[in-house]
C-alpha positions as CSV (number, residue, x, y, z in Angstrom):
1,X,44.6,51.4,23.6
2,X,47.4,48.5,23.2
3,X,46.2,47.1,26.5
4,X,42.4,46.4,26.0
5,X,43.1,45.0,22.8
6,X,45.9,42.8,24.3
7,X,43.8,42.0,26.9
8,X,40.7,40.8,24.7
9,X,42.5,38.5,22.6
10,X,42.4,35.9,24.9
11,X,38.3,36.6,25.6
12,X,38.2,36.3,22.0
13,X,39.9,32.5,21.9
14,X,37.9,31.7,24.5
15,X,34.7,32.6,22.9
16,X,35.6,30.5,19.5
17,X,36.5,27.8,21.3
18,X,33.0,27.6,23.2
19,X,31.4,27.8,20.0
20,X,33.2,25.3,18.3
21,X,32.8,22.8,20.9
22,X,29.5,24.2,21.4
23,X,29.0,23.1,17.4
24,X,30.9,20.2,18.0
25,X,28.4,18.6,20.7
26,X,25.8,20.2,18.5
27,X,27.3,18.0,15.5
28,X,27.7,15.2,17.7
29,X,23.6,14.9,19.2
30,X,22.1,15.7,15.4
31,X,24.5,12.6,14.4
32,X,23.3,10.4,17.7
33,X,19.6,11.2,17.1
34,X,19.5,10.1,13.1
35,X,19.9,6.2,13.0
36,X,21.2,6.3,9.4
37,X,20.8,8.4,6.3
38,X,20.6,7.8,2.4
39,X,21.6,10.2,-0.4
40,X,21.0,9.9,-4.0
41,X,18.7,10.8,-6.8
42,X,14.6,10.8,-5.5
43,X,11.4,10.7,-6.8
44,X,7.4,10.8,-5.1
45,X,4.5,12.4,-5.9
46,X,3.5,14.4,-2.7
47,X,0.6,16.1,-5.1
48,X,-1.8,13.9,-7.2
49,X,-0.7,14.1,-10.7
50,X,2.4,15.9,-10.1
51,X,5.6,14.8,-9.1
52,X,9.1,15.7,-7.6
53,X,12.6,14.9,-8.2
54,X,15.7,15.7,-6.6
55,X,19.0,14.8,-8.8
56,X,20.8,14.9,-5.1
57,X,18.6,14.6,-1.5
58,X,19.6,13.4,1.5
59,X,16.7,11.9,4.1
60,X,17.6,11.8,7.4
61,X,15.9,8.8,9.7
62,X,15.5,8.8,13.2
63,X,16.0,5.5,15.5
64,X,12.4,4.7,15.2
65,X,12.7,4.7,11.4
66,X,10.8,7.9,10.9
67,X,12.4,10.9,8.6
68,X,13.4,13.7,10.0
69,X,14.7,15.9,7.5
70,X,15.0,15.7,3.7
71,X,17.6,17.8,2.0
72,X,18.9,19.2,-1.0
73,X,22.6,20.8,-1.7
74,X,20.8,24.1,-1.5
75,X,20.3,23.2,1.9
76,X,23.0,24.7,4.3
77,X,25.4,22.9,6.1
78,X,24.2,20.1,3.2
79,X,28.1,19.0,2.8
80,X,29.1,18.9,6.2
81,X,25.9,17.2,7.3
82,X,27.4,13.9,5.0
83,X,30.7,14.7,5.9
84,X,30.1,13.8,9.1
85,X,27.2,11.2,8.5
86,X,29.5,9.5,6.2
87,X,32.3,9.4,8.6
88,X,30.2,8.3,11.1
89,X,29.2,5.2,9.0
90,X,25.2,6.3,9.0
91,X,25.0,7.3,5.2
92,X,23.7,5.2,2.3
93,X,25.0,6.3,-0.7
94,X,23.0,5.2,-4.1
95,X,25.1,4.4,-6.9
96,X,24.3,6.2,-10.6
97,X,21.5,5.0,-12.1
98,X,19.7,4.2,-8.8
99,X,16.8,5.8,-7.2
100,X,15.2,6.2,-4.1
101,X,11.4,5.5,-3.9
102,X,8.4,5.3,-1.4
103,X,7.5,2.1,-0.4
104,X,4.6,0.4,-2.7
105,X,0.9,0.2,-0.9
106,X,-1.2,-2.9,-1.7
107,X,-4.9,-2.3,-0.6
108,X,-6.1,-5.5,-1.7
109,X,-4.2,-8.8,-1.7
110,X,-5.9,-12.4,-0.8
111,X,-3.1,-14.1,1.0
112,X,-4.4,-17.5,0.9
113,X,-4.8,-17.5,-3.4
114,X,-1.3,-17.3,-3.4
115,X,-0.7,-21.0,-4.4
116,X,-3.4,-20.6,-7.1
117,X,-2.2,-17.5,-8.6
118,X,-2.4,-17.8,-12.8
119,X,-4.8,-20.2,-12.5
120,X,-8.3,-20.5,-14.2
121,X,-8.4,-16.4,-14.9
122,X,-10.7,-17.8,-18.2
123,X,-13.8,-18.2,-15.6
124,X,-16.6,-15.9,-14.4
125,X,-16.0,-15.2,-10.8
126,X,-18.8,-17.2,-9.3
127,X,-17.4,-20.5,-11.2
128,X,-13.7,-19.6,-10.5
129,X,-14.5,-19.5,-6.8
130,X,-16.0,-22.3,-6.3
131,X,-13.5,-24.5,-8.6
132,X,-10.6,-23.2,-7.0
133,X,-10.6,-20.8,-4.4
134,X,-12.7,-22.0,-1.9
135,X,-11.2,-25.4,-1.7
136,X,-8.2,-24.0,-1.6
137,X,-9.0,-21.9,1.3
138,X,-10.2,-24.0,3.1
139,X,-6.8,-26.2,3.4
140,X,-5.8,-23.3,5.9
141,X,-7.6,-25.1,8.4
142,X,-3.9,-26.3,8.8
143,X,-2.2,-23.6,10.2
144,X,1.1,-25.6,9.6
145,X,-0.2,-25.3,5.4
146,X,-0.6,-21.8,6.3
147,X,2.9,-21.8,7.6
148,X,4.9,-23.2,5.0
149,X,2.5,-20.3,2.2
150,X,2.4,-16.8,3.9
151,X,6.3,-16.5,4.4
152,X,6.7,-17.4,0.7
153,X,4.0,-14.3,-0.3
154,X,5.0,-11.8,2.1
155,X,8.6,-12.0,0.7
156,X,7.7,-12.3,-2.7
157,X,5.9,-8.8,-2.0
158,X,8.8,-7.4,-0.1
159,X,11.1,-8.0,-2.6
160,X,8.8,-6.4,-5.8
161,X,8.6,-3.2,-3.4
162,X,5.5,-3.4,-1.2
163,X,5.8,-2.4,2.2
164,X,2.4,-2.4,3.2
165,X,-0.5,-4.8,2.2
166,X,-3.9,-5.2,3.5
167,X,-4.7,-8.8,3.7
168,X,-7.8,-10.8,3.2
169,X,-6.8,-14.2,4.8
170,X,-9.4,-17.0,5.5
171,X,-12.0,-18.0,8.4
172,X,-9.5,-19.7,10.5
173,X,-7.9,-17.7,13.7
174,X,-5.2,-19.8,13.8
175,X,-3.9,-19.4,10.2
176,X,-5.2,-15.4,10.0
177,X,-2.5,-14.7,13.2
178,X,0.4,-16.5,11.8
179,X,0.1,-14.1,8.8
180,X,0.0,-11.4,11.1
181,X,3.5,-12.9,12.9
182,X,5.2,-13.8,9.7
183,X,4.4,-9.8,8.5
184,X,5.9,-9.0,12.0
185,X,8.5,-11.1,11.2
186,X,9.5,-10.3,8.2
187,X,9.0,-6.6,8.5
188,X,6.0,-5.5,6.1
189,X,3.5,-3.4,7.4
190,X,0.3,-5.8,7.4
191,X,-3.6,-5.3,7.6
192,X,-5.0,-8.8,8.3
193,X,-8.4,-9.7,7.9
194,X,-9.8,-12.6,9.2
195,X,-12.3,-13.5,7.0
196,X,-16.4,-13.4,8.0
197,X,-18.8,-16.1,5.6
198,X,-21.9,-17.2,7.0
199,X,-24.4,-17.6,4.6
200,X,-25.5,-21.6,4.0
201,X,-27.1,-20.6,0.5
202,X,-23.5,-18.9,-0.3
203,X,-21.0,-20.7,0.9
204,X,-19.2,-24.3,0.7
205,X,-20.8,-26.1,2.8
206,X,-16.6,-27.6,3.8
207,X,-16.0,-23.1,4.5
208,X,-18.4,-21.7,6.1
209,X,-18.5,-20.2,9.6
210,X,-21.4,-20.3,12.2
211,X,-22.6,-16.4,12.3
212,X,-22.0,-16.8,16.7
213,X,-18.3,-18.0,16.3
214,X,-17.6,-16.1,13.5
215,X,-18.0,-12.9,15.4
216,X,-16.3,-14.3,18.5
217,X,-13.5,-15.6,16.6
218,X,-13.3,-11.9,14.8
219,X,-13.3,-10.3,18.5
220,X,-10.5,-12.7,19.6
221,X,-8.4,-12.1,16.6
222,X,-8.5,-8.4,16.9
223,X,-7.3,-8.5,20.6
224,X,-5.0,-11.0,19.5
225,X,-3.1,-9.1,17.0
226,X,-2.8,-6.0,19.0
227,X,-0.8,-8.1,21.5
228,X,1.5,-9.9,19.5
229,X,4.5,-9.7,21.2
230,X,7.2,-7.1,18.7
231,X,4.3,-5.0,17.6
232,X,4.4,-2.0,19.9
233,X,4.0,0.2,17.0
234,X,1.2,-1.2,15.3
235,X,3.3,-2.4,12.5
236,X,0.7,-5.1,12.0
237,X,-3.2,-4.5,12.7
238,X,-6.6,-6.0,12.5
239,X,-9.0,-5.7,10.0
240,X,-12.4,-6.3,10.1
241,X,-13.3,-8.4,6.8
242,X,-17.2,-9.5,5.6
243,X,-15.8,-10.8,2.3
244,X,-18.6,-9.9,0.9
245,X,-22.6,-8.9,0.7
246,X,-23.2,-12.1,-0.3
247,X,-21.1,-14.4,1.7
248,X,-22.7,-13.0,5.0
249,X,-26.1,-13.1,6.6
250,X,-27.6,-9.5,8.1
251,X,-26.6,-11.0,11.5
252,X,-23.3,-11.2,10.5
253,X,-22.8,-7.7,8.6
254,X,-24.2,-6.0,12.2
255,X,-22.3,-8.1,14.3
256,X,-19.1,-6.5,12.2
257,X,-20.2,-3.2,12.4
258,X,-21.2,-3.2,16.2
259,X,-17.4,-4.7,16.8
260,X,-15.8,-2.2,14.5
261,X,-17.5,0.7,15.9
262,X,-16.1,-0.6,19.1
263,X,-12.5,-1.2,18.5
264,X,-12.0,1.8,15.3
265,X,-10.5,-1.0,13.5
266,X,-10.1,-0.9,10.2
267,X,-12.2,-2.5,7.7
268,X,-12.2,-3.8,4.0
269,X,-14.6,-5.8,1.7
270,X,-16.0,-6.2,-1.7
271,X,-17.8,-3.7,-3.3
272,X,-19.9,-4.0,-5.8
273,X,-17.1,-5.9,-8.2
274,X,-19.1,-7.8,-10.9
275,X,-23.0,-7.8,-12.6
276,X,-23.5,-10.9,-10.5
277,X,-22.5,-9.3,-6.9
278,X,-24.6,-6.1,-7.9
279,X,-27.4,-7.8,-8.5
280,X,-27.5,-9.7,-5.3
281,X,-27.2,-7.3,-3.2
282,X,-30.4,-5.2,-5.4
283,X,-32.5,-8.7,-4.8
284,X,-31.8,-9.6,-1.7
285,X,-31.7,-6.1,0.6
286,X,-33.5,-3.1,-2.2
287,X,-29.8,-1.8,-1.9
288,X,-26.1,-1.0,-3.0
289,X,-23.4,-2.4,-1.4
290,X,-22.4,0.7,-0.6
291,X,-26.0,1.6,1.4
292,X,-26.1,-2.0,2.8
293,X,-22.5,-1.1,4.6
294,X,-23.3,2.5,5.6
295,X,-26.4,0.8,7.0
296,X,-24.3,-1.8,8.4
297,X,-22.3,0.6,10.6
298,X,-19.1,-0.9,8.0
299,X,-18.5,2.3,6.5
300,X,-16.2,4.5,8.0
301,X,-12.8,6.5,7.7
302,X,-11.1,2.9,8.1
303,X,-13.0,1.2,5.6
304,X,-11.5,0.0,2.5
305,X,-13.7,-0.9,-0.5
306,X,-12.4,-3.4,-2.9
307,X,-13.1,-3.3,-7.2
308,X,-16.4,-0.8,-6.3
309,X,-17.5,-0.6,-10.2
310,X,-21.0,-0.2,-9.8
311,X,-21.0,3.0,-8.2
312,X,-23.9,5.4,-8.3
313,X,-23.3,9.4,-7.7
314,X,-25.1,8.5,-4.2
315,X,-22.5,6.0,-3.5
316,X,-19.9,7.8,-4.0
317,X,-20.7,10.9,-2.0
318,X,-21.5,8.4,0.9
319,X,-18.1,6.8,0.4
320,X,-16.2,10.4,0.4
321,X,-18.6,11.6,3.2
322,X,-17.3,9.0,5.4
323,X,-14.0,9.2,4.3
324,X,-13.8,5.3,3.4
325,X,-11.4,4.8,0.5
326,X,-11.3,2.3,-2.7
327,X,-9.4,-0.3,-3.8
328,X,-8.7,-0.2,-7.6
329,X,-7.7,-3.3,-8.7
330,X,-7.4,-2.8,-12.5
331,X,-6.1,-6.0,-13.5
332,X,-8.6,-8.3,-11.9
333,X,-11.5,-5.7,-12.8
334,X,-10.8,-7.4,-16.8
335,X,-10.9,-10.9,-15.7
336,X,-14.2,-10.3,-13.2
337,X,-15.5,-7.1,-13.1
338,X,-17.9,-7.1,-16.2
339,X,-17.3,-3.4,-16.2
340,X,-14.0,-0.6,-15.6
341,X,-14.1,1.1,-13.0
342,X,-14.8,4.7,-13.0
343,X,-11.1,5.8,-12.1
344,X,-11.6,9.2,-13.7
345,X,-14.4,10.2,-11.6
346,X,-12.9,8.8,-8.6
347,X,-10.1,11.0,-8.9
348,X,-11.7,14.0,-9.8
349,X,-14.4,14.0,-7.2
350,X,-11.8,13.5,-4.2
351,X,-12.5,10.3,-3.2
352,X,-9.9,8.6,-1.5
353,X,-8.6,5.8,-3.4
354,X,-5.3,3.7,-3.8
355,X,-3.9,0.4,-6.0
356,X,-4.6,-3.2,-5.3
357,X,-3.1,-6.1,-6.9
358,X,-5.9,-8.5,-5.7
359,X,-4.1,-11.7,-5.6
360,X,-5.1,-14.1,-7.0
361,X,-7.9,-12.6,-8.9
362,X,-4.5,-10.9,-11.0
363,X,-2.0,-12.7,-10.9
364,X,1.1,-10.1,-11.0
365,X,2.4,-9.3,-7.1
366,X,3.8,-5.5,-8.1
367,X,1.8,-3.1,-7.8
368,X,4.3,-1.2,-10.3
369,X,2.7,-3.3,-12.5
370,X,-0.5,-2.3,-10.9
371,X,-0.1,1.2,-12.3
372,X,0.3,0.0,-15.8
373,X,-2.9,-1.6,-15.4
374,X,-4.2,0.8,-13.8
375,X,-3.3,3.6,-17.1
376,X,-3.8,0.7,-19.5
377,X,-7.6,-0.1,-18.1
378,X,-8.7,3.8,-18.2
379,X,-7.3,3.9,-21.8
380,X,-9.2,0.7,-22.6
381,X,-12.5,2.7,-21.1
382,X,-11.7,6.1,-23.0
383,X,-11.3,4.3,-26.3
384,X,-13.5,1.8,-25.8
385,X,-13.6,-1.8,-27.3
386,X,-16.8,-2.5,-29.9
387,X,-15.6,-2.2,-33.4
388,X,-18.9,-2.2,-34.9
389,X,-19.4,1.2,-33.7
390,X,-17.9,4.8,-34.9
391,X,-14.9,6.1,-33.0
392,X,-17.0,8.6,-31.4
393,X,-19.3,6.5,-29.8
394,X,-17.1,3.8,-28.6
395,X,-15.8,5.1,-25.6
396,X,-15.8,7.2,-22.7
397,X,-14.4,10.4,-23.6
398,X,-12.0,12.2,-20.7
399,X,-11.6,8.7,-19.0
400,X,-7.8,8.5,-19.0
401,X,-5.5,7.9,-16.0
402,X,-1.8,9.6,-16.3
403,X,1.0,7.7,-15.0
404,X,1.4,10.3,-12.5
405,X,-1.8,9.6,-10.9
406,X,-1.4,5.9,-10.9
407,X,1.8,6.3,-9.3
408,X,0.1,8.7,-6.5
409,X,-2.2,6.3,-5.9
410,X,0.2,3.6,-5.0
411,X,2.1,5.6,-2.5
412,X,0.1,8.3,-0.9
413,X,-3.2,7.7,-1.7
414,X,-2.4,4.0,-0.3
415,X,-1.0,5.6,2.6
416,X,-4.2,7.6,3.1
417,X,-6.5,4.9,2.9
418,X,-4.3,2.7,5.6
419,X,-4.3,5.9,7.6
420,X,-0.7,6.0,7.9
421,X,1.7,8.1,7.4
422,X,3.7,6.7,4.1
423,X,4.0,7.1,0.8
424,X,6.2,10.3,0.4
425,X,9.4,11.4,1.9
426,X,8.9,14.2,4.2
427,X,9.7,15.1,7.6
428,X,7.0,13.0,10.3
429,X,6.7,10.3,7.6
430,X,7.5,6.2,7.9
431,X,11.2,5.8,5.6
432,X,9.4,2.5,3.9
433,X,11.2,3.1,0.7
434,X,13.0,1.5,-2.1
435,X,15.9,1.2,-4.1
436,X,15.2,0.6,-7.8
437,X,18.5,0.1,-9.9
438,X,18.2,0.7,-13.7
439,X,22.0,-1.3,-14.0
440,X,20.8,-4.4,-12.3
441,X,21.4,-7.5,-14.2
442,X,19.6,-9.0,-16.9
443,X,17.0,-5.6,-16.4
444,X,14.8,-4.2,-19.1
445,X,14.8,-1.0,-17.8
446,X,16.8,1.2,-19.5
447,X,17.4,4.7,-19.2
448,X,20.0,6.3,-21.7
449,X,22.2,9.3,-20.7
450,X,20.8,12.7,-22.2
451,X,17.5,11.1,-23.8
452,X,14.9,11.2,-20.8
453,X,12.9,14.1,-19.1
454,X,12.7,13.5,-15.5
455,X,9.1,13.0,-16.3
456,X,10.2,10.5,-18.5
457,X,12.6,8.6,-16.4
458,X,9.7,8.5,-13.8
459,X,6.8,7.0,-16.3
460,X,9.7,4.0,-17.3
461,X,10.6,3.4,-13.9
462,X,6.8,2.7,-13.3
463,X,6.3,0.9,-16.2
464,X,9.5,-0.8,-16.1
465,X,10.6,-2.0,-12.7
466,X,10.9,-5.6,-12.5
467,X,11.5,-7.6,-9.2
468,X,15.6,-7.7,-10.0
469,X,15.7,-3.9,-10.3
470,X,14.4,-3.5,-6.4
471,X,18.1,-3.7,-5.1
472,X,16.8,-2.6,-0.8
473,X,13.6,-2.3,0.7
474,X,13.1,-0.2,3.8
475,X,9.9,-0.5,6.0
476,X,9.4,1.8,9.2
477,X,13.9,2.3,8.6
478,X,14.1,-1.6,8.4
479,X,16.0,-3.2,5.8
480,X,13.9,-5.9,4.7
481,X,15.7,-6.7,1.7
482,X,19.0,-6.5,0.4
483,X,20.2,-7.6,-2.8
């Protein structure tokens, strides 16, 4: 028997020296496939109204900044896999007391009020556009005005965590495709609208479009943005924008909905926002907004629907049947809606529907504020506001918003409503993530060893983060800020 066993030793070296190489190479492609990798603490909220969080996760992210893998210590090989990461200078490490979070979704942000943000929020809608908003969108006639403003918004959005925003910009071509390059160009993912007005009796006569060009120039700006040079993946895209019912004539809305039917662009408007809008739309067509879009050929599964506070049951069973989603913009909604929103119902029916800041009609460019505002506005409904009446009666029992489902609906439910994949770290997903750090300097986030649920830490870093705690910002694996 001494010679076979003699004889296999050798086999036996052999064989573990295959394997190890084998595991080796092995080692060596997973490393070459992932273009870096962070590890730390983690929160999202892959389920609405529920949340996760891992003390210690590491997300893996491929060259074309999509994750490939999210794992815990649990998982096996977790060690090795930063060992080697690490040594390999592709690991991100996050410091105690910092987290890693999804990127932020804006669904509704008016890129040209900008400059006016803070301004006249006192007025009724009708009298604070036409005292400051028009006029000032009109000075984008000047695409080198336009020039010198969009860099200065899409990096003050960047740096307060929002990776994606959905733009309404202004009439002009010229101006709406240099907001499209500069979101290219600085890295945020970017729905641009040029904007459609036609209507004499609505509009100034100094902005106001011709219903002919107006649809030609919406045509040329969706080819044009699809070919901007840098935007192979569809960081930044078109969106088809009648800013509202009344700002356009008939001729306009079908003109729009014959050219979004025929490029499946996305689309995004106002919906039914204040008394005022409602009512024109009831005078004027014997319809909703929501009808006079479905009738349109405007509402579809790309079609975002900005404020929508007048909502009938009908409307909102058209808006889920087409799969269209909302834009709740809780802040503005107390300046101009005349009304809150129906949040509650939103939710509960299965409507899709995510967070907007509208700038400038709030004046706040976080949508972690958003959330607050978005919790504070359903408490203000549930509890209502007319002292003369008995607690009972006040308010709209039920009508609460948790911070959980706020936060949901600035990540995923964004995501869903953009149709992309973000808002959550999972395998498939965009990394457009954050790094919010509760030591930054001169914070007011705090978060005291041994006194916070998870739970807990999550609601304060919602209500809390401030534009200093957002330390990195990711968007499709690019760092697009770094403090």
């Amino acid at each position: 028997m001494a010679g076979p066993l003699v004889s296999s030793r050798p086999t036996l070296r052999r064989l573990s020296r295959a394997r190890l190489l084998q595991d080796t190479n092995n080692k060596m492609q997973q490393i070459d496939s992932i273009g870096f990798a962070v590890r730390g603490a983690l929160y999202h909220c892959p389920v609405k109204g529920e949340f996760e969080y891992h003390a210690d996760a590491l997300v893996l992210v491929d060259h074309q900044g999509q994750i490939t893998e999210v794992l815990t210590p649990e998982a096996p090989g977790f060690a090795a896999r930063c060992a080697a990461l690490s040594e390999a200078n592709e690991l991100t490490e996050l410091a105690e007391g910092q987290y890693l979070m999804p990127g932020m979704v804006d669904l509704h942000v008016h890129a040209p009020q900008w400059p006016q943000a803070g301004k006249g929020l006192d007025l009724p809608l009708y009298d604070w556009l036409q005292d400051y908003t028009f006029p000032l969108e009109a000075k984008f006639a000047d695409v080198t005005f336009a020039r010198e403003v969009y860099p200065h918004l899409v990096n003050a959005l960047l740096a307060n965590g929002t990776t994606s925003a959905v733009y309404f910009a202004t009439v002009h071509n010229p101006a709406s495709v240099a907001l499209a390059e500069i979101c290219l160009e600085l890295g945020q993912r970017g729905y641009i609208g040029k904007v459609n007005m036609d209507d004499p009796d609505q509009c100034p006569p100094y902005y106001i479009e011709s219903t002919e060009q107006g649809l030609a120039d919406t045509e040329a700006f969706i080819q044009q943005v699809r070919a901007l040079p840098g935007n192979e993946q569809q960081l930044v895209n078109p969106v088809i924008t009648p800013r509202f019912v009344p700002s356009c004539t008939r001729a306009m809305l079908q003109g729009l909905g014959e050219l979004a039917q025929r490029y499946h662009c996305h689309v995004q408007t106002h919906c039914s926002e204040s008394d005022w809008a409602r009512d024109y739309s009831q005078a004027h067509y014997g319809q909703s907004d929501v009808e006079i879009y479905q009738s349109m050929g405007l509402l579809t599964d790309r079609t975002i629907l900005a404020h929508s506070i007048f909502l009938s049951d009908s409307d909102m069973a058209a808006i889920r049947d087409a799969g269209a989603a909302i834009a709740h913009c809780p802040l503005s909604n107390t300046y101009f809606a005349n009304a809150a929103m129906k949040t509650r119902e939103v939710l509960d029916g299965d409507l899709q529907v995510g967070l907007g800041t509208d700038l400038a009609g709030a004046p706040i460019p976080s949508v972690f504020h958003t959330c607050l505002d978005a919790v504070n506005h359903s408490r203000a409904r549930e509890d209502g506001t007319n002292t003369h009446l008995p607690a009972q009666q006040r308010g709209e029992a039920g009508s609460r918003v948790s911070f959980l489902e706020a936060y949901w609906m600035a990540t995923v439910g964004g995501g869903l409503a953009i149709d992309a994949k973000v808002g959550l770290f999972a395998p498939g997903y965009a990394f457009d993530a954050l790094v919010v750090d509760a030591n930054a300097p001169d914070s007011d986030l705090y978060l005291p060893e041994g006194m916070d649920t998870p739970r807990d830490r999550l609601e304060k870093l919602i209500s809390l983060t401030r534009r200093q705690n957002i330390r990195t910002v990711w968007v499709q694996g690019r760092k697009v800020i770094q403090k």
